[in-house]
N, CA and C of each residue as an Amber inpcrd file, in Angstrom:
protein
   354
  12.9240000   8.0580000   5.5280000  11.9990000   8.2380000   4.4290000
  10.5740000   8.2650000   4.9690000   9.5500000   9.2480000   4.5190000
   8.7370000   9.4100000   4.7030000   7.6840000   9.5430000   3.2530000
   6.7400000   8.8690000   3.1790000   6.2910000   8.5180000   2.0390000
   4.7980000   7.7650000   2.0030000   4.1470000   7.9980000   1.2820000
   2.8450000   7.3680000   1.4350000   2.3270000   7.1250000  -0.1900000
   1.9860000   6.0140000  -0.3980000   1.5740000   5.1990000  -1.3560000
  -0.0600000   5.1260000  -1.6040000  -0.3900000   5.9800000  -2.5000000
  -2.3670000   6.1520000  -2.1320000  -2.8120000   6.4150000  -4.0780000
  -3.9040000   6.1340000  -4.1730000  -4.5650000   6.2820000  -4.7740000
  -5.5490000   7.9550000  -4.9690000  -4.9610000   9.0980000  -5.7230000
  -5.8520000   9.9130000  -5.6530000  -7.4010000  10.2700000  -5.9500000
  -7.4320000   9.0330000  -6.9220000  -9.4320000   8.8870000  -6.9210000
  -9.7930000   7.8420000  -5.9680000  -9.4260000   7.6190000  -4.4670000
  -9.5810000   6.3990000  -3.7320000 -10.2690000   7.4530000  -2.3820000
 -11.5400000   7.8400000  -2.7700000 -11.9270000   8.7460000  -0.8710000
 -11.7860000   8.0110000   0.1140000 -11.6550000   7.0500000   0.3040000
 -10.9240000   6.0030000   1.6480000  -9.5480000   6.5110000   1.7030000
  -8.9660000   6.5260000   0.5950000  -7.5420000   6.8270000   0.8200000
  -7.3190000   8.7320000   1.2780000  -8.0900000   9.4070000   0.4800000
  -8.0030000  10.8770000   1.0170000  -8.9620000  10.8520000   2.2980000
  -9.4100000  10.7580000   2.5090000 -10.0780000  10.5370000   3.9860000
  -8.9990000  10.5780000   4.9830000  -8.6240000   9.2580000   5.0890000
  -7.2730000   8.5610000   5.6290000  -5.9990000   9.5620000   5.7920000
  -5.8280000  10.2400000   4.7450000  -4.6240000  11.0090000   4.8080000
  -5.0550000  12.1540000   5.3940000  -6.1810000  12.8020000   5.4490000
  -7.0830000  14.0980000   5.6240000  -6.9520000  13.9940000   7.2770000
  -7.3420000  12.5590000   8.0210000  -7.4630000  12.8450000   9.0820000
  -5.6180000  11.5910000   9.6090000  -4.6100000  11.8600000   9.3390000
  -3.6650000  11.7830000   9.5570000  -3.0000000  13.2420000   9.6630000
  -3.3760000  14.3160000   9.3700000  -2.5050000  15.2330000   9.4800000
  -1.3550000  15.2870000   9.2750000  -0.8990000  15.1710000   7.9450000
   0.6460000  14.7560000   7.6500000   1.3110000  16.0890000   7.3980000
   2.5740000  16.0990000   7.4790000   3.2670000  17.2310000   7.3060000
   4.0340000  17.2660000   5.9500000   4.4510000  18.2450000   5.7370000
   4.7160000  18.6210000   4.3400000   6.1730000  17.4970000   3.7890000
   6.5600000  16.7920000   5.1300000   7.9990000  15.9980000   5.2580000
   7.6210000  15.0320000   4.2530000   6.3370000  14.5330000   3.8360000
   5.9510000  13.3560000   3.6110000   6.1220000  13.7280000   2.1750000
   6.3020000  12.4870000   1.6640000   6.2860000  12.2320000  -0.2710000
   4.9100000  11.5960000  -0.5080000   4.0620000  12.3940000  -0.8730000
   2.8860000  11.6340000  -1.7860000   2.9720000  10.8830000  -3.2030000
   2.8300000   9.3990000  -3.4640000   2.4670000   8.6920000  -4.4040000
   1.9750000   8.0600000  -4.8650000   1.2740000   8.8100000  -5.6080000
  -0.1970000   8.2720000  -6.5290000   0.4300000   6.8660000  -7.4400000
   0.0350000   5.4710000  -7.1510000   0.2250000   4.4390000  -7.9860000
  -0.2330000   4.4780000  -8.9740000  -1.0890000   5.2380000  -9.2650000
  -1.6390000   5.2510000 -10.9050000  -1.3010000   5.9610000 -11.4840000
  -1.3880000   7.3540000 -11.1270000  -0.6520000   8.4780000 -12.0270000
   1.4380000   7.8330000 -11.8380000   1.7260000   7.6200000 -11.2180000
   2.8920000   7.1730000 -11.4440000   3.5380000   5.6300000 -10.7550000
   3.2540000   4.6730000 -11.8020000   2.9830000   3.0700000 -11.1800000
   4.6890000   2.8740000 -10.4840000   4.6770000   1.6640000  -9.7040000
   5.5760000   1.5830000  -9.1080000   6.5630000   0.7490000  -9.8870000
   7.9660000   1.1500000  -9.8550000   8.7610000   0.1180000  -9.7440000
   9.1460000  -1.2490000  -9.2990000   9.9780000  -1.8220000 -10.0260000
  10.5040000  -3.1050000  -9.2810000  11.0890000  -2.7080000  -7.6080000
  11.5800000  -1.6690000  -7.9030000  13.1410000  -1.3510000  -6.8700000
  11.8050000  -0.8010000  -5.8750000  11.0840000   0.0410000  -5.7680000
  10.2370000   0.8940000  -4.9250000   9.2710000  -0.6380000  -4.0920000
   8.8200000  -1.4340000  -4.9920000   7.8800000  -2.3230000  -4.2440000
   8.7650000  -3.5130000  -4.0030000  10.0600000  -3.5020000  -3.7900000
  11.4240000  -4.3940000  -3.4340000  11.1050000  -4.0170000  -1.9500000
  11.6550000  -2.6520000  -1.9490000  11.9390000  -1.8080000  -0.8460000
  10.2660000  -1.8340000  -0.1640000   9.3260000  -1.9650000  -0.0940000
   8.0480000  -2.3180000   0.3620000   8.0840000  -3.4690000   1.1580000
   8.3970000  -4.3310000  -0.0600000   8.0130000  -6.3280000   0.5930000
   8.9050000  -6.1270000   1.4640000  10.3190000  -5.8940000   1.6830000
  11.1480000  -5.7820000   2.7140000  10.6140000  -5.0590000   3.8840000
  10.0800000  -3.6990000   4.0490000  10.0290000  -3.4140000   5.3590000
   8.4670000  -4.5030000   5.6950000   7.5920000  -4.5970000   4.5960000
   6.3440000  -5.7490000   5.2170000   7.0080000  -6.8020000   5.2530000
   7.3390000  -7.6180000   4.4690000   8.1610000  -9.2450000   5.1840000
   7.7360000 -10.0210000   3.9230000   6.4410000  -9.3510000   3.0220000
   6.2990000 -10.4230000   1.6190000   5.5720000  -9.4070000   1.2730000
   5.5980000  -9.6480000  -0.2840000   4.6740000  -9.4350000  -1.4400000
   3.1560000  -9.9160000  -0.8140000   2.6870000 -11.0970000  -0.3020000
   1.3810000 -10.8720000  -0.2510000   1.0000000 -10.1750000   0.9790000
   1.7640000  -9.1110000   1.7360000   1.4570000  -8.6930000   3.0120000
   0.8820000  -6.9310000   1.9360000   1.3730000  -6.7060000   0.6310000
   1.0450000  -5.7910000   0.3240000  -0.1210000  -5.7150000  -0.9800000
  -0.7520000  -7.4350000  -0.6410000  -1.5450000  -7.6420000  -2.1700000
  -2.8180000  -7.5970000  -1.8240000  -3.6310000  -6.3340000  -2.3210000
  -5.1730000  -6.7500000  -1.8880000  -5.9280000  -7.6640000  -2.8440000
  -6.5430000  -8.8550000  -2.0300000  -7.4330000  -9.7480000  -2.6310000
  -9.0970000  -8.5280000  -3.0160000  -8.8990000  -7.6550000  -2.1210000
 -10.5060000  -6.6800000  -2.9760000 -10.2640000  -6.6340000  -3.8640000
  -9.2670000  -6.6440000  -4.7950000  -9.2810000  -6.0940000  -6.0490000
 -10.3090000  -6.9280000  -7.3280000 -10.9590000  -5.6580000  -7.7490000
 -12.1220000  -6.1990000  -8.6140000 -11.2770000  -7.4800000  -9.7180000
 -10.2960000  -6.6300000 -10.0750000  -9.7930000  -7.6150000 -11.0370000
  -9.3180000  -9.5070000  -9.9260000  -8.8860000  -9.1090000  -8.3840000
  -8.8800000 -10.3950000  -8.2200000  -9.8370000 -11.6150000  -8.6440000
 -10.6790000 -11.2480000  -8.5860000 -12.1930000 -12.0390000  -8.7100000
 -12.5140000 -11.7100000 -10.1290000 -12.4150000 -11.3130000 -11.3510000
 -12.3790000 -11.8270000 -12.4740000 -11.2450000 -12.0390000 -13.0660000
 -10.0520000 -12.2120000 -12.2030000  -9.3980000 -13.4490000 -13.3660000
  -9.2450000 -14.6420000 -12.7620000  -9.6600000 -14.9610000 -11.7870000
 -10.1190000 -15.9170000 -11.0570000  -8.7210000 -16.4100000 -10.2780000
  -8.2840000 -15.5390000  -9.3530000  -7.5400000 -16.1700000  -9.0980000
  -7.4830000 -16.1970000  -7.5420000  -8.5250000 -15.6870000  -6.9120000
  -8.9790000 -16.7050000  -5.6120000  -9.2170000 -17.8070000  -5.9140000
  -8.6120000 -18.8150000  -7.0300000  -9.0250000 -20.4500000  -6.8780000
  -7.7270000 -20.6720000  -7.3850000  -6.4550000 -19.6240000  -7.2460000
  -5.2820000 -20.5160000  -7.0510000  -4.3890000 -20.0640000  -6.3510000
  -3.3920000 -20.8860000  -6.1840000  -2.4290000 -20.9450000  -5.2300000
  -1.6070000 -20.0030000  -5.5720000  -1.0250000 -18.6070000  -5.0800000
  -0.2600000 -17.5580000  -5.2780000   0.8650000 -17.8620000  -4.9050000
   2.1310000 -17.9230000  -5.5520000   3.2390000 -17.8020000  -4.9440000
   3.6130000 -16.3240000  -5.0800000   4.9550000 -16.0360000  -3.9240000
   5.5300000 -14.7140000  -4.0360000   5.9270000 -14.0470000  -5.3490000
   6.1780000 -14.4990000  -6.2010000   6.7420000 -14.3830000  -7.6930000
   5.3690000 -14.1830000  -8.0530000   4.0670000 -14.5630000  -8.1520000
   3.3650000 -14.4690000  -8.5840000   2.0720000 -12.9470000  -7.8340000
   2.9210000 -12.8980000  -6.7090000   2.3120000 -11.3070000  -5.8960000
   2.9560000 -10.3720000  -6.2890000   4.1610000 -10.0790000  -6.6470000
   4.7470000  -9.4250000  -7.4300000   4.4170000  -9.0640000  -8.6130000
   4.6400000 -10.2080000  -9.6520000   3.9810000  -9.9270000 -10.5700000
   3.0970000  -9.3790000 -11.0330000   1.6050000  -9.3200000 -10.0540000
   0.4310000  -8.9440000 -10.1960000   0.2660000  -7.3570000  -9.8510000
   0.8650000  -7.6000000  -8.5800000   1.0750000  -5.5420000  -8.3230000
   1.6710000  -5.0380000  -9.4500000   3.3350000  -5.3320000  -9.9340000
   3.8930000  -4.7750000 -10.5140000   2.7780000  -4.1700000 -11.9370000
   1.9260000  -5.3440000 -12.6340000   1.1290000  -5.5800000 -13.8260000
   0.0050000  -4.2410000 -13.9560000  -0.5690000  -4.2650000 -12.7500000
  -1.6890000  -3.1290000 -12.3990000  -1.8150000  -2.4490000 -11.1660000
  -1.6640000  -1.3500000 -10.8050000  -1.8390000  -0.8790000  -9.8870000
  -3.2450000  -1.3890000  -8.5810000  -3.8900000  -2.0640000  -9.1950000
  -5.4560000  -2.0290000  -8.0080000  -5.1020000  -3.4330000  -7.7190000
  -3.8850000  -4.2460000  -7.7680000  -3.4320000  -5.3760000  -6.5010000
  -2.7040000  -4.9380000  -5.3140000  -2.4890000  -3.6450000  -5.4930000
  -1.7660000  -3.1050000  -4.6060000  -2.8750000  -2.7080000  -2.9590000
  -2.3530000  -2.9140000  -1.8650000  -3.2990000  -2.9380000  -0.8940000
  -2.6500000  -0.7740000  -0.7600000  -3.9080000   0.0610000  -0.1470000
  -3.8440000   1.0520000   0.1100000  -5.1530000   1.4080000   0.7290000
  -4.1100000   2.4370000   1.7240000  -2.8810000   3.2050000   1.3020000
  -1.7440000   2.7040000   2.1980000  -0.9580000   2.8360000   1.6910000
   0.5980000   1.8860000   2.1960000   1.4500000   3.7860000   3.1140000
   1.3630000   3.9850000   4.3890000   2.1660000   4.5510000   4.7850000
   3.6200000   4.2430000   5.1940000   4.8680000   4.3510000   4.8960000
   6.4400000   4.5580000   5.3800000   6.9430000   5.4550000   5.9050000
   6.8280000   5.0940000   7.4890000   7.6030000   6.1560000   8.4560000
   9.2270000   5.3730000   8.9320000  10.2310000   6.0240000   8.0870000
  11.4090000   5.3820000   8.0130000  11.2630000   3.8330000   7.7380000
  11.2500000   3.1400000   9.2180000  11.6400000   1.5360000   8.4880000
  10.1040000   1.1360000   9.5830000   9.3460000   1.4690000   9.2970000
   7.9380000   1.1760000   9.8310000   7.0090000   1.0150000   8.6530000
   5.9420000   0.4890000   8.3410000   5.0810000   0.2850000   7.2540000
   3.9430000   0.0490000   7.8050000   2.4500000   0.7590000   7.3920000
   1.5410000   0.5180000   7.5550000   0.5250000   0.7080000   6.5410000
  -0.0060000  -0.9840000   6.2280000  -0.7000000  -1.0820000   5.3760000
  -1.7860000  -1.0730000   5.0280000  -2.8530000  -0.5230000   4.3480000
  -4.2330000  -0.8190000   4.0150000  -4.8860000   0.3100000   5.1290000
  -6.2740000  -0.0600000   5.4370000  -6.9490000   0.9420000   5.4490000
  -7.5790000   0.5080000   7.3440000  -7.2870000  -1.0340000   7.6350000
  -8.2800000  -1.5630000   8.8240000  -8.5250000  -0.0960000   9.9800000
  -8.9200000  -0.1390000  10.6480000  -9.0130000   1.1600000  11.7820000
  -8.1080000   0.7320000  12.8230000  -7.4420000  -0.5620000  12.7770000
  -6.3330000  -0.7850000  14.1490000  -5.0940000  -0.1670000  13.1100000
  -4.9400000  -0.0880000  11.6950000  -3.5440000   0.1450000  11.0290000
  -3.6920000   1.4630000  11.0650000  -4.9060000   2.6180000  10.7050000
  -4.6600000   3.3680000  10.7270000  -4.3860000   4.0390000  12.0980000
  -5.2100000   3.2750000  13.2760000  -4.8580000   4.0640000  14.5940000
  -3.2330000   3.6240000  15.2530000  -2.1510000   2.9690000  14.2040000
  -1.0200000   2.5450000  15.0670000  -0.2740000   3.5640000  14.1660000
  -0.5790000   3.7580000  13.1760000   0.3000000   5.2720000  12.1830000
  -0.6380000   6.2460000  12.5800000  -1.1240000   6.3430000  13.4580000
  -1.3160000   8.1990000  14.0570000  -0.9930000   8.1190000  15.1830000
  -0.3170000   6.8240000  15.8080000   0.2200000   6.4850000  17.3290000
   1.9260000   7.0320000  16.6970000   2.5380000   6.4090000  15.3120000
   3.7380000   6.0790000  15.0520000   3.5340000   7.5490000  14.9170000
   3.0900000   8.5620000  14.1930000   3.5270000  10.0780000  13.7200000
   3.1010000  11.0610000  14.9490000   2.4570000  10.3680000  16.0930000
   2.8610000  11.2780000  17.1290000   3.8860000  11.2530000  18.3480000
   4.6860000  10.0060000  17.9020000   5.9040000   9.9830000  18.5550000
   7.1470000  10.1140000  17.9050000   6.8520000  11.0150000  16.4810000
   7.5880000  11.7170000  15.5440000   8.7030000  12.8310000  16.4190000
């Protein structure tokens, strides 16, 4: 499976994909125009290892509902992605059973290392 998880009003995220050079193999999915499933962000936390490996704390809404002042459990990272799309960290690339998350410049330079040993 080849698949990428992005935001289409996110220019970090088209940027990102712009200079990945992806091939037509890949599945583009917009979390907002079409939010994710239980089963799709199951299959996520599994190849990352948890729900909060795929939860961005940027999210505007983290910081007004205040919940950098509590204690998150996994049930409760779930929850929050599943609820709204902008807890979700992106852009989330899946090259088979590889995952690379968010945007840092070491994640994006190890998925243009992983798709040129495609």
């Amino acid at each position: 499976m080849k698949k990428i998880y992005y935001l289409k009003s996110c220019n970090t995220c088209l940027r990102i994909l712009k200079s990945l050079a992806l091939s037509d193999k890949f599945e583009l999915h917009d979390f907002k125009e079409n939010p994710l499933i239980s089963s799709d962000l199951e299959h996520l936390k599994t190849l990352a290892g948890s729900y909060e490996a795929l939860f961005s704390r940027r999210a505007k809404l983290y910081g007004e509902m205040g919940l950098k002042n509590e204690s998150l459990t996994e049930r409760d990272y779930k929850h929050y992605i599943l609820k709204h799309y902008t807890f979700l960290k992106r852009p989330i690339l899946v090259i088979e059973q590889q995952i690379f998350i968010g945007n840092s410049p070491k994640t994006i330079a190890a998925a243009k290392l992983a798709l040129a040993h495609e």
